[in-house]
Structure formats: structure tokens, C-alpha cells
C-alpha positions as a Markdown table, in Angstrom:
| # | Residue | x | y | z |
|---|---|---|---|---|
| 1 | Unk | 47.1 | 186.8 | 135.5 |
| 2 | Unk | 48.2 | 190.3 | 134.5 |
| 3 | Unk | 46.4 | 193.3 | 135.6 |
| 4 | Unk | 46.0 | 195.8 | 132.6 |
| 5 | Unk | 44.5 | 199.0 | 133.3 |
| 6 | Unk | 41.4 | 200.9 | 131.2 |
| 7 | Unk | 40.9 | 204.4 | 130.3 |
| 8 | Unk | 37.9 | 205.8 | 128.3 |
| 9 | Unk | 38.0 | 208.0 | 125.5 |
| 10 | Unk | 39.3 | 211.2 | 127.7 |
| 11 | Unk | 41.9 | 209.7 | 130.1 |
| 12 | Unk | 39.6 | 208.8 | 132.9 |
| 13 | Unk | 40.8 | 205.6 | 134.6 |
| 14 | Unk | 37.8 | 203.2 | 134.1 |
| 15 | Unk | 38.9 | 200.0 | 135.7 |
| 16 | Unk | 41.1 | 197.0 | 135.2 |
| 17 | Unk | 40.9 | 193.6 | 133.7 |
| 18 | Unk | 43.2 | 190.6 | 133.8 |
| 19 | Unk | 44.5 | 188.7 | 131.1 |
| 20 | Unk | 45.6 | 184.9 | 131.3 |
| 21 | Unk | 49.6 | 184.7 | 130.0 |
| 22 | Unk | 48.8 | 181.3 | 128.9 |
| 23 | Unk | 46.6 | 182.8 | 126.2 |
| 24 | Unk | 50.3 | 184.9 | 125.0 |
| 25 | Unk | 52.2 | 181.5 | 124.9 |
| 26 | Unk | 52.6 | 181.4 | 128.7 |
| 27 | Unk | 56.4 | 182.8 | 128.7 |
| 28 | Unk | 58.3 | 185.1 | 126.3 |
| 29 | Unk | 60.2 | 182.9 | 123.5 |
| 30 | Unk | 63.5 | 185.4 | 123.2 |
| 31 | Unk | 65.4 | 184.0 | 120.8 |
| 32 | Unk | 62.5 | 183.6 | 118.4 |
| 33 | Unk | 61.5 | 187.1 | 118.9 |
| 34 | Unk | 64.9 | 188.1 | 118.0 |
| 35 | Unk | 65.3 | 185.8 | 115.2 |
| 36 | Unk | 62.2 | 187.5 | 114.0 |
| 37 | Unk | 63.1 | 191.3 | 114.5 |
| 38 | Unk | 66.4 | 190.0 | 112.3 |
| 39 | Unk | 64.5 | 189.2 | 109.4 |
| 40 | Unk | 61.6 | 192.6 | 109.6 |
| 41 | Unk | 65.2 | 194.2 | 109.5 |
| 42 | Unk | 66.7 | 192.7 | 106.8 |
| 43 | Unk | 63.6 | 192.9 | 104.7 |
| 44 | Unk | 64.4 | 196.4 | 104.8 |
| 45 | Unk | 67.8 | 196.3 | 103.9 |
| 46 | Unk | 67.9 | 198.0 | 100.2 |
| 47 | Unk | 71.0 | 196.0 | 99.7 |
| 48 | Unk | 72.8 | 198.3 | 97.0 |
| 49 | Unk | 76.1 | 198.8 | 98.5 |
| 50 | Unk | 78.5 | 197.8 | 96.1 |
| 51 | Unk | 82.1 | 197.8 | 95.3 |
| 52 | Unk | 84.5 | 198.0 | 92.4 |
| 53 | Unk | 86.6 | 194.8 | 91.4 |
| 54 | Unk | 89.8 | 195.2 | 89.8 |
| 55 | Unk | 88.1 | 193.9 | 86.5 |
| 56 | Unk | 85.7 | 197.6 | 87.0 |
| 57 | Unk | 88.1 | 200.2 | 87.7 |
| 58 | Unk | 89.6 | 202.4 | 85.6 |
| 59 | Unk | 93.1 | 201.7 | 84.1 |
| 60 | Unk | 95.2 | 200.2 | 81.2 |
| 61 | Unk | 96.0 | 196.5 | 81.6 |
| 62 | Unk | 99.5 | 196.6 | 80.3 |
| 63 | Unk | 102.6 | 196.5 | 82.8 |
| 64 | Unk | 103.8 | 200.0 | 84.6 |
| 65 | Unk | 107.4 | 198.5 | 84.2 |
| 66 | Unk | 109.6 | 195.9 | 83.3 |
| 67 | Unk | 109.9 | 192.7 | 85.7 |
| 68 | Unk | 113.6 | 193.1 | 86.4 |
| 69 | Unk | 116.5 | 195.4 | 87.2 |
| 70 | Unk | 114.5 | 198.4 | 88.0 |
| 71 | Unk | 115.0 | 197.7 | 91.3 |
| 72 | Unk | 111.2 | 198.0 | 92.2 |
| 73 | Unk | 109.2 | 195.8 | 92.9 |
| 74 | Unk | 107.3 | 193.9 | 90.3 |
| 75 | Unk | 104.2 | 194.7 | 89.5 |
| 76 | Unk | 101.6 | 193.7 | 86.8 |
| 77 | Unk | 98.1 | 195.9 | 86.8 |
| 78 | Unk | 98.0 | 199.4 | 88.0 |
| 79 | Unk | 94.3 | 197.8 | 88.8 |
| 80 | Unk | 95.9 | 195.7 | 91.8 |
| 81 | Unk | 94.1 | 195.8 | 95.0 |
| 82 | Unk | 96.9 | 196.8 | 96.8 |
| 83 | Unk | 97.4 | 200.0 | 94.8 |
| 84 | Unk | 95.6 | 203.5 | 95.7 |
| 85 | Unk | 92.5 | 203.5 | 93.5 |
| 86 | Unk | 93.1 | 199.8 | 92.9 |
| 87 | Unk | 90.2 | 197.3 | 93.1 |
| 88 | Unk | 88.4 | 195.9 | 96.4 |
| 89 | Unk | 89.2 | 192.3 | 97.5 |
| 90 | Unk | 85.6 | 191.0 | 99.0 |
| 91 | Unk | 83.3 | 194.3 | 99.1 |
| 92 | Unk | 80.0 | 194.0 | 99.0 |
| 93 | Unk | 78.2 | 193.6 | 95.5 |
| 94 | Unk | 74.6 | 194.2 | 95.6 |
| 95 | Unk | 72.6 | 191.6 | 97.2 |
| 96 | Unk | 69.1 | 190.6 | 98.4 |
| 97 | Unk | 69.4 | 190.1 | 102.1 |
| 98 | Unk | 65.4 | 189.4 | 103.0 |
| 99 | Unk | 64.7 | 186.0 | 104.4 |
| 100 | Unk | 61.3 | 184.8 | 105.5 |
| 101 | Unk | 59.9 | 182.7 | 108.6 |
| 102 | Unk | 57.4 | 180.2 | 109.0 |
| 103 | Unk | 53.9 | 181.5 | 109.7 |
| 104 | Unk | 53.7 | 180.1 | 112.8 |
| 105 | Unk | 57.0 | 181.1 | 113.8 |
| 106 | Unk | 55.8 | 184.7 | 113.5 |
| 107 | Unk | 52.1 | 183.7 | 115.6 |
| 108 | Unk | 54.8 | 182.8 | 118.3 |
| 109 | Unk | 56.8 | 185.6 | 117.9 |
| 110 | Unk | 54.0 | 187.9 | 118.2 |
| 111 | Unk | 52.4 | 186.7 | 121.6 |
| 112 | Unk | 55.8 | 187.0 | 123.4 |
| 113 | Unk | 56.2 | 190.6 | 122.3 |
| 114 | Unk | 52.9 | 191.5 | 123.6 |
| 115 | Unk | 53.5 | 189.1 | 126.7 |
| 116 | Unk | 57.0 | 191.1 | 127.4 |
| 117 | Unk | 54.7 | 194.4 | 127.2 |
| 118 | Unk | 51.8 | 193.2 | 129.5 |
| 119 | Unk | 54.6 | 191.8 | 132.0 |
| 120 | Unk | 56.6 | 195.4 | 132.5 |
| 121 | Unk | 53.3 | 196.8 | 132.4 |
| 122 | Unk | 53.7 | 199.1 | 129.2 |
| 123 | Unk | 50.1 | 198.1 | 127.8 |
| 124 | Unk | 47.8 | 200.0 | 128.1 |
| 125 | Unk | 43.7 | 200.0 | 127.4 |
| 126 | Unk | 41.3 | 202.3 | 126.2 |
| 127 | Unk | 37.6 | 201.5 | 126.0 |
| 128 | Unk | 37.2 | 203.8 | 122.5 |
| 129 | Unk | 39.2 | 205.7 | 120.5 |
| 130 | Unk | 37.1 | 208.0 | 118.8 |
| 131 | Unk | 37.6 | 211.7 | 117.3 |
| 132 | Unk | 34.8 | 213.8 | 115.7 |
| 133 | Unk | 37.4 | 215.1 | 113.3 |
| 134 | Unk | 40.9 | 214.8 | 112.9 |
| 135 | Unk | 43.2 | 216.6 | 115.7 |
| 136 | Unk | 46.8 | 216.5 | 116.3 |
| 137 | Unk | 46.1 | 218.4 | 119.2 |
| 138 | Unk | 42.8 | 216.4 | 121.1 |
| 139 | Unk | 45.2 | 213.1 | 120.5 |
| 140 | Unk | 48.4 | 214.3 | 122.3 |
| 141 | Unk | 46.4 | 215.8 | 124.3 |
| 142 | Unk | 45.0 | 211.9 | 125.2 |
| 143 | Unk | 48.4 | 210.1 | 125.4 |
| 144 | Unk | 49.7 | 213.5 | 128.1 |
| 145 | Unk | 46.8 | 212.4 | 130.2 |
| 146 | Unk | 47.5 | 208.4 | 129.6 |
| 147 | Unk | 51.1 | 209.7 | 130.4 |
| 148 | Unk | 52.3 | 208.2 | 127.3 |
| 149 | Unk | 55.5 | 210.3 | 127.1 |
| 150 | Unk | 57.7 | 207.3 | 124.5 |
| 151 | Unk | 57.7 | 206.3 | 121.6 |
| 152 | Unk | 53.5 | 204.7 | 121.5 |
| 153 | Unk | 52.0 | 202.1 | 118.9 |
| 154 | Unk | 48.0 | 202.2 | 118.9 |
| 155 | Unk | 46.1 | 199.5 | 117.7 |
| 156 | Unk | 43.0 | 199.7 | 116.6 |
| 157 | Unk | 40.2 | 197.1 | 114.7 |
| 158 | Unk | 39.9 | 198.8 | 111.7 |
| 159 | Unk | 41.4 | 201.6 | 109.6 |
| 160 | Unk | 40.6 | 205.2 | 110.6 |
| 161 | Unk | 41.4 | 207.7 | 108.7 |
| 162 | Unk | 40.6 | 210.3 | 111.7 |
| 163 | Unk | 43.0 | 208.7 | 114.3 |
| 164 | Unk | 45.2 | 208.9 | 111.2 |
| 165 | Unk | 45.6 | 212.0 | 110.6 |
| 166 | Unk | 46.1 | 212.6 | 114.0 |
| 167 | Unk | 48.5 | 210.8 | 115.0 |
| 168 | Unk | 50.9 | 211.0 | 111.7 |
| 169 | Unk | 52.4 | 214.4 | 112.9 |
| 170 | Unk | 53.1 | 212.5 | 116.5 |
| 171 | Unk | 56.8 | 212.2 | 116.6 |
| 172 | Unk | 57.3 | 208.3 | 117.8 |
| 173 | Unk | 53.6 | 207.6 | 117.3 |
| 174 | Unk | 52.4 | 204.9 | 114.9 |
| 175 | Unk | 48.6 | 203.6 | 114.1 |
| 176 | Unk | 48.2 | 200.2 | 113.1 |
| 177 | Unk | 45.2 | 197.6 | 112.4 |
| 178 | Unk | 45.3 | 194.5 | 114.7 |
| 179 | Unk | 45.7 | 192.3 | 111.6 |
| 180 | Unk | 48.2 | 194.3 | 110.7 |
| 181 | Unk | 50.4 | 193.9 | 114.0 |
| 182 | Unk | 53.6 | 192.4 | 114.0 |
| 183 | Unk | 56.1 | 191.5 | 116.4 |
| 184 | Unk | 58.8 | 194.2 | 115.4 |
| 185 | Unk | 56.2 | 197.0 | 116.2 |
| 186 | Unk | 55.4 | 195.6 | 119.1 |
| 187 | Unk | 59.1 | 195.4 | 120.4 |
| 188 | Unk | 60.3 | 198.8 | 118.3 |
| 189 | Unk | 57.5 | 201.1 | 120.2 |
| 190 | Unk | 58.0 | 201.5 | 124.1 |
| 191 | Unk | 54.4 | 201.8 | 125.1 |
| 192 | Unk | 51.1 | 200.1 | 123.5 |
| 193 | Unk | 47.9 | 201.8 | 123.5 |
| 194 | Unk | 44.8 | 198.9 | 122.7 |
| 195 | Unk | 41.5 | 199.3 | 122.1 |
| 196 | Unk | 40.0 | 197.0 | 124.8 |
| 197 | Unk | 38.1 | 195.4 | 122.4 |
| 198 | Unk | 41.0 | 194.4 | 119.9 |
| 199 | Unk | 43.1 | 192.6 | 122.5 |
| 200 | Unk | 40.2 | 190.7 | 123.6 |
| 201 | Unk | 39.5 | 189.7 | 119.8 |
| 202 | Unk | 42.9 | 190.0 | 119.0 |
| 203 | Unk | 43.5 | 186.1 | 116.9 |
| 204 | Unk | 47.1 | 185.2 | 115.7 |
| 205 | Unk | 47.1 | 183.2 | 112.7 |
């Protein structure tokens, strides 16, 4: 069992509760969590670096000079890679480099990145996360208090468009539904902030 810690909505330590690792997968699956932080990456990847071959760059195709007796050596293409402002042997061409996993590949992934946070103790609960309007200020303001000074991912239920406002001027701070949570978010921000509620609701399917 792992002891979590709750705050209410102003800092206030509340108490804490213990969650089971068995209900995360029991033990932190590494190599499928970086198998699956590989592929949230190259999903990214815009994959339009690209490269001239010799058949693209500019210049005639006929012969600088004679084969023989110039004492040179022989040459056919101006366009030769080995040439200044030749073509490139092997560069990268535009490509799609996004690969996907199997969904329960991902469930798995998921619980180990939360089980890696609860275990160094970088989880951290909050019986509501409420705002009567939106406010940069009253939410850094919560995370000082919560001494939240990294990078922090909250999770919360459901949308809300008054956390969201106040968070997105945050510098390393990032709001995101529970059915929305992945297991690159998880790993990417250094501390998670859950609404007590979520994490006991939270389902991976």
C-alpha cells in the first residue's frame, strides 16, 4: 500500500489514503512504458526533412571533360555526390514515422506511469478543484502552497474551462481529463496533482 496525501481546495493538508499497487499492475513494466513514450514521440514527428538526389539538383548531365589525357581524374556528372553541391547518398526523404500500439499495451503502460509516480511519492491529491472564476493568480497561488515548484499535470473528471484558463499561462502546467490521460503525460510532467475522486474512478480501458 502507498500512502498518498490529500489537500482541500486551499492547501490545507486533509489526510491521507492508501492505494493498493496491485490495482496499478503491481510493478512498473519499463520497457513497455518506454516502448510507448517512443511511439507518443514519433506520432509527433512532422517527418519533412528531406534531401536532394543527384537526379534533383541543379546541373547539366553532359561530361565536364574528356575521359583521357587530361590528366584529371574522370568524371561523369557535375551532379556526383562526391562533388560540392552534388547530390546526397541516403538523406532522409519525407516519411511518416507514427506507429501505433495495441490498446492494452497502452492500459499497461499507463498504470506503471502512475505506479512510478505514487512510488517516489510525486502524486499528489486534492479533495476539489474549484475556482469562482478564472485566475492565474488564485491557481499558482494553490500549487506554491502544495509546494508544486516542477513541471505539474492536473487531472481532473471533466473539462473546465475555469481551471483552464488558469492554468494555460502556467509555465510547465498542463490540464487534462482522466479519459484523456496517457502515459507520456504522466512520465513527461514531474509532479501529478488528482482530484481524489478521479484516481479513485480512474478505469483504464
Amino acid at each position: 500500500m502507498i500512502k498518498v496525501p490529500v489537500f482541500d481546495n486551499s492547501g490545507i493538508s486533509l489526510e491521507s489514503v492508501s492505494v493498493p499497487e496491485e490495482r496499478f499492475g503491481g510493478k512498473v513494466r519499463r520497457e513497455l512504458l518506454r516502448d510507448t513514450i517512443i511511439m507518443h514521440e514519433a506520432n509527433h514527428r512532422r517527418g519533412t526533412a528531406s534531401t536532394k538526389t543527384r537526379g534533383e539538383v541543379k546541373g547539366g548531365g553532359r561530361k565536364p571533360w574528356k575521359q583521357k589525357h587530361t590528366g584529371r581524374a574522370r568524371v561523369g556528372d557535375i551532379r556526383s555526390p562526391i562533388w560540392k553541391g552534388g547530390g546526397v547518398i541516403f538523406g532522409p526523404r519525407p516519411r511518416d514515422y507514427s506507429f501505433s500500439m495495441h490498446r492494452k499495451a497502452k492500459k499497461v503502460a499507463l498504470q506503471s506511469a502512475i505506479l512510478s509516480r505514487l512510488i517516489d511519492n510525486e502524486v499528489i491529491l486534492i479533495d476539489k478543484l474549484e475556482l469562482d472564476s478564472p485566475s492565474t493568480k488564485k491557481l499558482a497561488n494553490l500549487l506554491k502552497c502544495l509546494e508544486i515548484r516542477e513541471s505539474c499535470l492536473i487531472v481532473v473528471q471533466e473539462f473546465d474551462e475555469t481551471i483552464w484558463k488558469s492554468c494555460r499561462n502556467i509555465y510547465n502546467v498542463k490540464l487534462r481529463v482522466a479519459s484523456d490521460l496517457n502515459a507520456y503525460d504522466v512520465v513527461k510532467y514531474k509532479k501529478l496533482l488528482i482530484v481524489k475522486d478521479v484516481l479513485e474512478n480512474l478505469k483504464f480501458e
